[in-house]
C-alpha positions in Angstrom: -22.2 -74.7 37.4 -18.4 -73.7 37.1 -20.1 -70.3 34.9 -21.9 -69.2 38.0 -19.2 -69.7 40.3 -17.0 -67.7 38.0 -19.4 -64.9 37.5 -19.9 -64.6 41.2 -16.4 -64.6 41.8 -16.0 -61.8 39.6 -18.8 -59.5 41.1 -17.3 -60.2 44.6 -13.9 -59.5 43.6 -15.2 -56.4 41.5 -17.4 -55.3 44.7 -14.2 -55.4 46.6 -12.3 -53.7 44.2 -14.7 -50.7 43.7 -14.9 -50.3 47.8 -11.3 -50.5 48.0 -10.6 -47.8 44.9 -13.6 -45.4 47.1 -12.2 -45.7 50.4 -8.2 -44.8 49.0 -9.6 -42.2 46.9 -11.4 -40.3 50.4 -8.0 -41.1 52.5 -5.9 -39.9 49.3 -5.2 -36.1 50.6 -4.5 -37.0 54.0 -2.3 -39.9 52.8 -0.4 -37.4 50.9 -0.2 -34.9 53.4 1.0 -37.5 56.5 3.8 -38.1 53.4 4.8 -34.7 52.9 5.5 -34.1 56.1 6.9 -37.2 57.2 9.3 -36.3 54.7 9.9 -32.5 55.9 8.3 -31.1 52.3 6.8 -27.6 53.0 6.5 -26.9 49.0 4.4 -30.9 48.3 2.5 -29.6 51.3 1.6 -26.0 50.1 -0.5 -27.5 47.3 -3.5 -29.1 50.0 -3.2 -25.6 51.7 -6.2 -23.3 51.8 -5.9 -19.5 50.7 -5.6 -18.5 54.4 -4.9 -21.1 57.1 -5.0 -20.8 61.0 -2.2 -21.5 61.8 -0.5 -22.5 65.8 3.5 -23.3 65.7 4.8 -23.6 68.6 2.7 -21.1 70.2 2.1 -18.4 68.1 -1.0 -18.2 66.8 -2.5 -16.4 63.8 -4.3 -16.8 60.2 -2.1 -16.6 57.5 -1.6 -16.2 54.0 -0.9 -19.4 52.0 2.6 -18.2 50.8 3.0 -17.4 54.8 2.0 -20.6 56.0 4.3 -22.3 52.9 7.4 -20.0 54.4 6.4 -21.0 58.6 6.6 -24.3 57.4 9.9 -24.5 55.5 11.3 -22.7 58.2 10.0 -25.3 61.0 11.5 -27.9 58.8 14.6 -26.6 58.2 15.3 -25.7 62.0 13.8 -29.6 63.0 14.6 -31.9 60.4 12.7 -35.0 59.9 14.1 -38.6 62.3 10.6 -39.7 62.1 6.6 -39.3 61.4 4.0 -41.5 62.5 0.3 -41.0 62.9 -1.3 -41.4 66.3 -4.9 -40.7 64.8 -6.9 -39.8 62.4 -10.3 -39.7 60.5 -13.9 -37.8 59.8 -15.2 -35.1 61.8 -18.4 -34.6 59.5 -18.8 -35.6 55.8 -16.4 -32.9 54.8 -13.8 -32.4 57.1 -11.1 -35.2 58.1 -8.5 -34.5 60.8 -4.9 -35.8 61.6 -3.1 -36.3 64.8 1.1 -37.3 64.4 4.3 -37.3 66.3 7.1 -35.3 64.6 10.8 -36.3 65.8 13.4 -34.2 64.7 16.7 -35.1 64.4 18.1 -33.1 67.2 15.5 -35.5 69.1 12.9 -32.7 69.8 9.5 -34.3 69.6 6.8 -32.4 68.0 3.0 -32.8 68.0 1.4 -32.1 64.4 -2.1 -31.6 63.7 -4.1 -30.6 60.7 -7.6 -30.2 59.3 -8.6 -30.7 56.2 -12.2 -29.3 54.5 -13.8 -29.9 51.5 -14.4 -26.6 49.4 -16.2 -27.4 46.4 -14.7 -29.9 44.7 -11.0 -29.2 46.8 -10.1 -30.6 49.8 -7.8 -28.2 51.7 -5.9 -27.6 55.1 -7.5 -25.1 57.2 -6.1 -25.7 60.5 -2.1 -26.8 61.0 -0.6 -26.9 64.6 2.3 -27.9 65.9 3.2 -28.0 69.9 6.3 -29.0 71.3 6.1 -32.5 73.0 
């Protein structure tokens, strides 16, 4: 009797172990991104960019190169600085694209509202859309 119990405790906790590893491994990228920016890193973000991303800071509007959107970026962190990041919402639009919706406070107390896109290429999973409006 104590065998069974201890072989069903280890396929629950195995069970819960493999769901756990599946779902962190489908929220990884956006995880990593909410980090990167939460920490004002333009050059950790650049690496879930796509090869051309749409791109809306602050009002201006336009598709741009990945080294472009890696320089916007820099520059938008380096003018606002990081206070604070947190996530307001987030998730799955289809199967293969996730979105993310944060509020950005800089430290000259200018409050910024960030969102992103992410879409699965292939095997990649890259930023296609990245806004930011002022608050």
């Amino acid at each position: 009797m104590k065998f069974f119990k201890y072989v069903v405790i280890l396929i629950m906790t195995s069970i819960f172990v493999t769901g756990s590893a599946f779902m962190a491994t489908t929220n990884d990228i956006v995880s990593t991104i909410n980090e990167s920016i939460a920490r004002g890193d333009a050059q950790k973000l650049s690496k879930y960019l796509g090869s051309n991303v749409e791109m809306n800071i602050l009002g201006s509007s336009s598709v741009y190169s990945k080294t472009q959107a890696v320089s916007i970026l820099s520059n938008f962190f380096a003018t606002n600085p990081v206070k604070s990041y947190s996530i307001k919402q987030g998730g799955s639009i289809s199967e293969n694209t996730k979105f993310s919706i944060g509020t950005y406070i800089s430290t000259n107390s200018d409050s910024f509202k960030i969102y992103y896109v992410v879409k699965k290429n292939g095997l990649e999973e890259q930023i296609t859309k990245f806004t930011i409006e002022k608050r």
